[in-house]
C-alpha positions as CSV (number, residue, x, y, z in Angstrom):
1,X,108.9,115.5,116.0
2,X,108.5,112.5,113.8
3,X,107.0,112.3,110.3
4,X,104.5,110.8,109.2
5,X,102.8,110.3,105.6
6,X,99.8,108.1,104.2
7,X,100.9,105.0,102.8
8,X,98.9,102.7,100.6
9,X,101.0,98.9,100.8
10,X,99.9,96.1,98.0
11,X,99.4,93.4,97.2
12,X,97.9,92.0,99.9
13,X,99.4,88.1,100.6
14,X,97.5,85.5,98.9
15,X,96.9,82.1,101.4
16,X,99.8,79.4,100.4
17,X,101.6,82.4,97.9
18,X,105.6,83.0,98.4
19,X,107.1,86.2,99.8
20,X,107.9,85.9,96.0
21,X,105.2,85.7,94.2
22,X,103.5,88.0,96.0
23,X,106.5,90.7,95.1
24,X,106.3,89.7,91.3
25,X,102.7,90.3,91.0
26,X,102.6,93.9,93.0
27,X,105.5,95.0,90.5
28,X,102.9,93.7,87.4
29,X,99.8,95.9,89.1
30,X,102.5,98.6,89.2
31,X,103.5,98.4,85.8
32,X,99.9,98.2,84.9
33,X,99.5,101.4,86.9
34,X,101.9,103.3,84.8
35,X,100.6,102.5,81.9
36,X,96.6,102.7,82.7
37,X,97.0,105.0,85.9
38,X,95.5,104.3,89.5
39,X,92.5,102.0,89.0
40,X,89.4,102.0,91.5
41,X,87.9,99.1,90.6
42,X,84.0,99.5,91.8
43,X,82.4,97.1,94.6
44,X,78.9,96.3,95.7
45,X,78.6,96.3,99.3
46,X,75.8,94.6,100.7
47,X,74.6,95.4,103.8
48,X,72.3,93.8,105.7
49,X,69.6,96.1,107.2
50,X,67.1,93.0,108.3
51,X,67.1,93.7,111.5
52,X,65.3,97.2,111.3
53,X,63.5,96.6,108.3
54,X,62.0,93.3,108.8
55,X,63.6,91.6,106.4
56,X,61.8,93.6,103.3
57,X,64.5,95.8,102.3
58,X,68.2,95.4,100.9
59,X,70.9,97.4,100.6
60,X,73.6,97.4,98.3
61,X,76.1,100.7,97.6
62,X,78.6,100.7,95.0
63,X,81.8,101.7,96.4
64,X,85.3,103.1,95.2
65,X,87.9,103.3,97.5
66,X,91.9,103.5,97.8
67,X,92.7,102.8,101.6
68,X,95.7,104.8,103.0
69,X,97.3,104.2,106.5
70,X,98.8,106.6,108.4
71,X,102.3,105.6,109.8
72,X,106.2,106.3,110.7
73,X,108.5,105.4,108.5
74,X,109.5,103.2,111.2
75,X,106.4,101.7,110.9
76,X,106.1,100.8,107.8
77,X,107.9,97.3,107.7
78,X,105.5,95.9,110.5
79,X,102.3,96.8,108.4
80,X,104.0,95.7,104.9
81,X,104.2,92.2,106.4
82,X,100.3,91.9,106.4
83,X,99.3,95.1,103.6
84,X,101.7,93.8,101.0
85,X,105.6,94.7,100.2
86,X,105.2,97.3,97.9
87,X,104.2,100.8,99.3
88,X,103.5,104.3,98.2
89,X,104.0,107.5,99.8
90,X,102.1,110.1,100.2
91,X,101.8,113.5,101.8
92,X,99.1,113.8,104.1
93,X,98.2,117.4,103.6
94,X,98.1,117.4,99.7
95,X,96.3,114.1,100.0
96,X,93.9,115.7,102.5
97,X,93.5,119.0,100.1
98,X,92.6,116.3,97.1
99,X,89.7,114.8,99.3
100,X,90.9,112.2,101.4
101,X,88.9,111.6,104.7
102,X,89.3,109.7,107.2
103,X,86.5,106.5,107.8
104,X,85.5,104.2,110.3
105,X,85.9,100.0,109.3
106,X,82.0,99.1,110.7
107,X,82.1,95.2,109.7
108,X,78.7,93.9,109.9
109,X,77.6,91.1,112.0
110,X,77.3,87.5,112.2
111,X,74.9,85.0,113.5
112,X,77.4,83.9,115.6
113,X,78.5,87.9,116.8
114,X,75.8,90.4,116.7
115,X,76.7,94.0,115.5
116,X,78.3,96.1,117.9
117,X,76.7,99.7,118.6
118,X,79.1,101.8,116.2
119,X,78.7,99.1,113.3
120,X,74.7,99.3,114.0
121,X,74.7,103.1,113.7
122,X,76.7,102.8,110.9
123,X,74.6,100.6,109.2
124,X,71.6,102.9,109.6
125,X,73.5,105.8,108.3
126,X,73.9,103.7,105.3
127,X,70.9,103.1,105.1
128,X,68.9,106.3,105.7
129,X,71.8,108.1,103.3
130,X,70.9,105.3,100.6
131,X,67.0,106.3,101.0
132,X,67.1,110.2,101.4
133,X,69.5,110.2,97.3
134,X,66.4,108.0,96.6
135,X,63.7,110.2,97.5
């Protein structure tokens, strides 16, 4: 049997940045990190709930979130190349005991690609979650 353990790899590439660059400014958010601790830097997500609202509604969440992948060791180097060449370790059960879950990506759609049936469920979710902590 294999192991596996939750890995979090950063920085993620900038477009036209060198392998080394890219290297010298993960070890400068990890150095940042042991001074300040893990930051989870919030984020508006706006979703777009048009279609089953006719248009008179928005949504927007505000979001906090530390994305972990679940891999062998001898996977690792593959997803680095795209995730970023630093990456932490962790164990999946004490991660899972501290309140990890596991999510589903639902990207919304696009004029030019209309949302698939998972991503449109998800999108209600959102939605009818957002207006039930409403009231």
């Amino acid at each position: 049997m294999t192991s596996r353990s939750f890995f979090h790899c950063f920085p993620r590439p900038k477009k036209g940045e060198t392998a080394d660059a890219t290297l010298e400014r993960g070890l400068q958010i990890l150095k940042f990190m042991a001074t300040a601790g893990l930051v989870l830097a919030p984020e508006v997500v706006e979703w777009d709930v048009g279609a089953f609202t006719q248009g008179t509604e928005e949504l927007r969440l505000l979001q906090r979130r530390l994305c972990f992948t679940e891999l062998e060791q001898n996977e690792l180097a593959a997803h680095a190349a795209t995730f970023g060449p630093i990456a932490l370790a962790f164990d999946i059960g004490k991660l899972r005991t501290a309140g990890a879950t596991p999510v589903i990506y639902a990207p919304q759609g696009t004029t030019d690609s209309p949302l698939s049936l998972i991503s449109t469920f998800c999108v209600r979710g959102a939605y009818r979650t957002a207006k039930s902590k409403r009231g």
